[in-house]
Each structure stands twice: as structure tokens, then as C-alpha cells.
N, C-alpha and C positions, 0 to 999 in steps of 0.2 A: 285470685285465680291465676297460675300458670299458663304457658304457654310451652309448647316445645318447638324447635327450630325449624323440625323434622320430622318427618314419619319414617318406618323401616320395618312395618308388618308387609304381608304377603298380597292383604287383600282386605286393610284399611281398618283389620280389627281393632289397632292401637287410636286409630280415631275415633271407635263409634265407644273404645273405653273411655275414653282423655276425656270424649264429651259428659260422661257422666259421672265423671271422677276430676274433673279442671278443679273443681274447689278443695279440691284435700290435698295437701301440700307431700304429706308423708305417709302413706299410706301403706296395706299389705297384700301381696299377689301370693297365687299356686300357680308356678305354669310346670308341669303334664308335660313330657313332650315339648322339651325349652326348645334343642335345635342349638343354632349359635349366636353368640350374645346379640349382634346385631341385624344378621341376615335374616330378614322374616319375622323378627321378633318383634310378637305383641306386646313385651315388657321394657325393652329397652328406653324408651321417652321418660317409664314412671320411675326406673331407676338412675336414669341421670335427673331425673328432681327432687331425688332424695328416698323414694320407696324405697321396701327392702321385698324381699321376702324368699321362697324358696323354688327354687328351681330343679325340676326334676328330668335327667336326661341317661338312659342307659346304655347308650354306644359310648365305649371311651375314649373313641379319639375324638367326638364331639365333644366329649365333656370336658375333656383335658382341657380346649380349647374354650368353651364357658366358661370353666371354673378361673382359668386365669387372667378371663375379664372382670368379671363377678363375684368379685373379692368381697365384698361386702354382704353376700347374702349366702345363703343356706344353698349346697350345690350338693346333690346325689345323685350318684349314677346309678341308677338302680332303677327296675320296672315296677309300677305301680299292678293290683291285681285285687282282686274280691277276697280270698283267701287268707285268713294272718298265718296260715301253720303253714305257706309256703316260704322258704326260705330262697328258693332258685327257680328262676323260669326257662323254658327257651325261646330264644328270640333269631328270628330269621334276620341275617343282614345281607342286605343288599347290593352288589356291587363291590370292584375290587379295591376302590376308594370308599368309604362310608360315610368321608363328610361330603360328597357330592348326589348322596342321593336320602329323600327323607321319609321313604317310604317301609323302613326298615319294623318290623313289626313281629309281636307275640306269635307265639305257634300254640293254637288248640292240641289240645293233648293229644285227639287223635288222628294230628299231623305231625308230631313232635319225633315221629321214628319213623315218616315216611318219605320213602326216596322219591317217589315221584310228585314233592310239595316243586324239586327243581327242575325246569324245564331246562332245554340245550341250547337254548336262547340268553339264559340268565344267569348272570354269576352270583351266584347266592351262599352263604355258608349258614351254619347253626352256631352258636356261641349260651351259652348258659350266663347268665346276669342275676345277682342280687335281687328280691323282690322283697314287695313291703307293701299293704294300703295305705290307702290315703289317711286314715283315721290314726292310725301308729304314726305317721309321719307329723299330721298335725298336731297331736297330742308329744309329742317327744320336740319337736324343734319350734311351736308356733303357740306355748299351753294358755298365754294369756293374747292375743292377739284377733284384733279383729281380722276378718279377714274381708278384702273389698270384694277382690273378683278368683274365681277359679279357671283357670283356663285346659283343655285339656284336648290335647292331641296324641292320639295316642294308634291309631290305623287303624280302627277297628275294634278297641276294645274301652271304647267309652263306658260303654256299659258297665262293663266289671269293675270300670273304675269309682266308679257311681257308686255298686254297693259295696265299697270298700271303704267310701266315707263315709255310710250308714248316718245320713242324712236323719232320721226320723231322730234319734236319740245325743245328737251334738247339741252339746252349750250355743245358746242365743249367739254368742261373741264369733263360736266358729264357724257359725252358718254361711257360704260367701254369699256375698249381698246380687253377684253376679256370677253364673257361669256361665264360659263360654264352651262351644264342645264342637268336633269337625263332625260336620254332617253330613258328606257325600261320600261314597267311595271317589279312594284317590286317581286325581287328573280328570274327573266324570261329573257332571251335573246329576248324576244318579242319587237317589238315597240310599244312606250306610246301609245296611240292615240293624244296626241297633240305633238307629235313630229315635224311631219309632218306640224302643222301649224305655231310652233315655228322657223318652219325653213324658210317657207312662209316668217312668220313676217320680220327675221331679216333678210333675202336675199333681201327687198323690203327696207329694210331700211340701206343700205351700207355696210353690214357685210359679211363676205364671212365662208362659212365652213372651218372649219383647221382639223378637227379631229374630231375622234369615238374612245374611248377605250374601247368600247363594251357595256356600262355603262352610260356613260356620250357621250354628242355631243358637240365640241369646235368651238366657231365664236368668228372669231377677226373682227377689223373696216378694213377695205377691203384695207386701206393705211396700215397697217402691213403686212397684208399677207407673201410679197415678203419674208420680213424678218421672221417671225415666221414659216412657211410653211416646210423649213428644220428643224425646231425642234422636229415636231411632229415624234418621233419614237416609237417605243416600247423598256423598262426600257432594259438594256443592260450593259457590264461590264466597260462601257464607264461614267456610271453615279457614282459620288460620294456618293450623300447620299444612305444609306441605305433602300432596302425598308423594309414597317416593319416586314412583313413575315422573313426577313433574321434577322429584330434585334430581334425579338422575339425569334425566333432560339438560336441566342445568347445570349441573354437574359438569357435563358432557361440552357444552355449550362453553362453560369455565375455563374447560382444558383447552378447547377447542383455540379461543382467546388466547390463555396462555403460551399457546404454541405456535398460534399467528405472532404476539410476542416478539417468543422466544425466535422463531425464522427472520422477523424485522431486524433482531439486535444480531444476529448473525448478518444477515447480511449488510449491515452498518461496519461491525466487524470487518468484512470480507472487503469493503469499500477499503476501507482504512489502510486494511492491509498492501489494499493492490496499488493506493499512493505512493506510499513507503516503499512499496517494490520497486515502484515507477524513479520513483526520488534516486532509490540507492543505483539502480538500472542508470541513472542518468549520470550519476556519478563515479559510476565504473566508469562509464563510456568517457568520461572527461579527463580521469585517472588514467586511462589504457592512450589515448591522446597524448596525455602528457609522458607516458614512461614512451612510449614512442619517439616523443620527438629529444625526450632525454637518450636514448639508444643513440638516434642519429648526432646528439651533440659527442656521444661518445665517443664514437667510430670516429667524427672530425676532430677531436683530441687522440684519439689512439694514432692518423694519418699525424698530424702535428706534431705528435712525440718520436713519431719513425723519422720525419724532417727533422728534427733538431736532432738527432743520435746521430744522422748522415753529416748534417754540416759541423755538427762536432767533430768529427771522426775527420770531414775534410780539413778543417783548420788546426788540428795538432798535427795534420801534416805539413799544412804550409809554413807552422809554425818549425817544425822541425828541420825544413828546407830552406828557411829563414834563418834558422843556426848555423846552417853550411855554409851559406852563404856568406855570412858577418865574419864566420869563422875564416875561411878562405880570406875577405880583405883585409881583416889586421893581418895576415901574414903574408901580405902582398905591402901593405905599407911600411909595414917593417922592416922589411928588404931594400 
């Protein structure tokens, strides 16, 4: 059994999967509506323990961004849809940034050319994406693979994406053993409106309900239940990984540390520095002391050097008046 470090779903999906997925070491996902590799994502724990599988995400500056985490597994950017003869959908996005908001979502057909789907509140544009179901997807990237869990987010059009797997007539292998599907209209405790049908769907086709985290709605294949059934709890001090509310915390808490730190060894620093200051401060002052009192020895040497120039100057004269003198008595005794 694994363990992951961490959690990094939105709203703890990735632990009520890990719980009933801890024993399979390498197993395979559908995540619908990936998003980014680790912000919110349900997958990210089972693919740093080796999972693989495929990721489906149709804005491409999101994807851009997955795919170049998610080097290892199957990345398409393309919208999923009930339909195989559709080749292209339109999708409304959201927002002048598009990886800041994850509500970006299909346009029903008969909103697909209408101007007032944008209010003057919202910045919204239309964009055309690649489509595909789910069933060509599996069958082309996943054809011998079991599959564990499906996950699917998609704003609203869970449903469609339902019978695009056409669930009744899949191989045993590609049945997921678990799907998960958003169940509220987004930011609302409300029910989708195809909740209700998604649930139809997969209750007709051998899956049984397991779980509501208020957010998400869980169906396993009706031969797990028994066993998956006790797992479903709410996150409790029973669970290992972290969620990420509490790692962010500590996270948070980490930095926090780090930065008390970092300010401590600054200001050890700033001790240090203001010795050295103090030091050199003190040895100017000593230096400035001593060119001073070197100044004044000079001044009393330059005073010493004018005296001896004077009494030089007096004594080549006496010396000179000296010669007159000498001079004058030999030719006085010569006489």
C-alpha cells in the first residue's frame, strides 16, 4: 500500500480515490476536464506513484501547461461530446486570462450564435476545439487497459459525456471501476441539471451510487460496492495524506519559519557589519590623530629648516668678514 505526501484536489476527491485505490501500485485514470497538472487535481498523487493515463483538457493555454508536466501520459486537448460525426465544438471561455478561471464550458447549439449567451459583466469569447467521445478515445489510446476510475468535469455536460462512452456495450476491461462526475452547478450547492440523468444513465447500466462529497457524485460497477461502500467517509484524523488546506497551512507556516530565519541571519549580518564599522570608525579616528599630530611634526621641521637656512646664511657671512679680516692682518704684519 502507498502513501502520498500530499493531497492537491479541490475538495479531497483525490483522497476518497487513494482510499480505494492505496493497493494498486500502477494503475489507469480518464480525467475529463484535467485543468492543471497540480492545482485541484484529482490525478496528480496517482501519477507521481507511477499511474498513467489520459488526460483530457480543451483550452490550450491550460493544456500547454499540463502537457508539459504530464509527459508521461496521454494529453488531449480536445472537448469530449456524445456525437463521433462531430469533428469541432464551440466552447465558451471565460475570462481575459483562461488559466485563472475553470468554468469555461460547451455552448449548446442553440447558444452557439447567440449574442446575448455574453453579458457586460463578463469577459467571454467563443473559440472552436477539436472534439471526440469518450469511447474513440478509449479505444484508440487506452485499447487493452483497465481502467480504475473515470473522472469527469466538464460544466455541465456530464451527461453527453456519458453517452459518448456508451457504457452498455464496452469490453469488461474498459468499464471504469469508478466514476466520478461534478454534480452541482458551478460555485452553488445546487444540483446540475444533468445530474439527475447521469445518474439514470449509470444506475441502468450496473453502477451503483457510492458517494456525494457535496461537489462531486461517486458510482462504482455495482460488483465493488460491497467493498468500496465502507470507504466512503468524510476526511478524518484516520487519514494519512494531508489535505491540502492543512499543507498549505504548513506550507505557509514553513515560509513563515524560513523568513523568521532569513530576518535572524540578516540581522546577525547587520551586527557584524556595524562592529567592523565601529572597528574601522575607530581606526580612522586613530589614523586622523596620528596624520595630525604628523602635520604638526612637520610644520616644527619646516620652522627648523627656515632656522637653519637663516643661520647658514648668517655664518657664510661671518665667514666672509672673517676673510677680511685675516686678510687685512697679514698685510699689516707684513709691513
Amino acid at each position: 500500500m502507498w502513501t502520498p505526501p500530499r493531497l492537491y484536489s479541490q475538495n479531497f476527491e483525490d483522497l476518497y480515490l487513494y482510499r480505494l485505490f492505496s493497493g494498486v501500485d500502477k494503475g489507469f485514470y480518464i480525467d475529463a476536464g484535467a485543468w492543471l497538472p497540480r492545482t485541484d487535481s484529482v490525478t496528480a498523487i496517482f501519477y507521481d506513484q507511477g499511474w498513467r493515463g489520459i488526460n483530457i483538457e480543451p483550452i490550450k493555454e491550460i493544456f500547454d501547461i499540463l502537457s508539459s508536466e504530464r509527459v508521461d501520459d496521454v494529453n488531449l486537448c480536445l472537448a469530449v461530446v456524445d456525437d463521433p460525426n462531430l469533428q469541432t465544438v464551440p466552447i465558451m471561455v471565460v475570462g481575459d486570462d483562461p488559466t485563472a478561471s475553470g468554468h469555461h464550458h460547451l455552448l449548446p447549439k442553440e447558444q452557439a450564435d447567440s449574442a446575448s449567451l455574453y453579458d457586460r459583466h463578463t469577459i467571454a469569447t467563443k473559440r472552436d476545439v477539436p472534439a471526440s467521445t469518450l469511447r474513440e478515445i478509449v479505444e484508440k489510446y487506452a485499447p487493452s487497459q483497465q481502467i480504475n476510475f473515470l473522472k469527469l468535469d466538464v460544466e455541465g455536460f456530464e451527461h453527453k459525456a456519458l453517452l459518448g462512452l456508451d457504457i452498455k456495450s464496452l469490453s469488461p476491461h474498459h468499464r471504469p471501476q469508478v466514476i466520478l462526475l461534478e454534480a452541482t452547478i458551478p460555485n452553488t450547492r445546487l444540483s446540475a441539471p444533468p445530474r439527475h440523468q447521469c445518474r439514470d444513465h449509470l444506475l441502468s447500466n450496473s453502477y451503483k451510487h457510492l458517494f456525494c462529497d457535496g461537489l462531486n457524485d461517486y458510482y462504482c460497477d455495482e460488483s465493488l460496492y460491497i467493498d468500496f461502500a465502507p470507504l466512503m467517509l468524510p476526511p478524518n484524523l484516520f487519514d494519512k495524506p494531508w489535505a491540502y488546506s492543512c499543507f498549505e497551512i504548513y506550507e505557509n507556516l514553513a515560509k513563515g519559519q524560513e523568513a523568521q530565519k532569513a530576518v535572524e541571519s540578516l540581522s546577525s549580518l547587520n551586527n557584524q557589519l556595524t562592529l567592523q564599522i565601529n572597528e574601522l570608525q575607530h581606526e580612522l579616528e586613530n589614523k586622523s590623530a596620528a596624520l595630525a599630530e604628523s602635520e604638526v611634526a612637520l610644520g616644527r621641521v619646516d620652522e627648523l629648516q627656515h632656522e637653519l637656512e637663516n643661520k647658514s646664511a648668517a655664518l657664510a657671512e661671518s665667514e666672509a668678514t672673517l676673510r677680511q679680516v685675516s686678510s687685512r692682518l697679514r698685510k699689516f704684519v707684513q709691513q
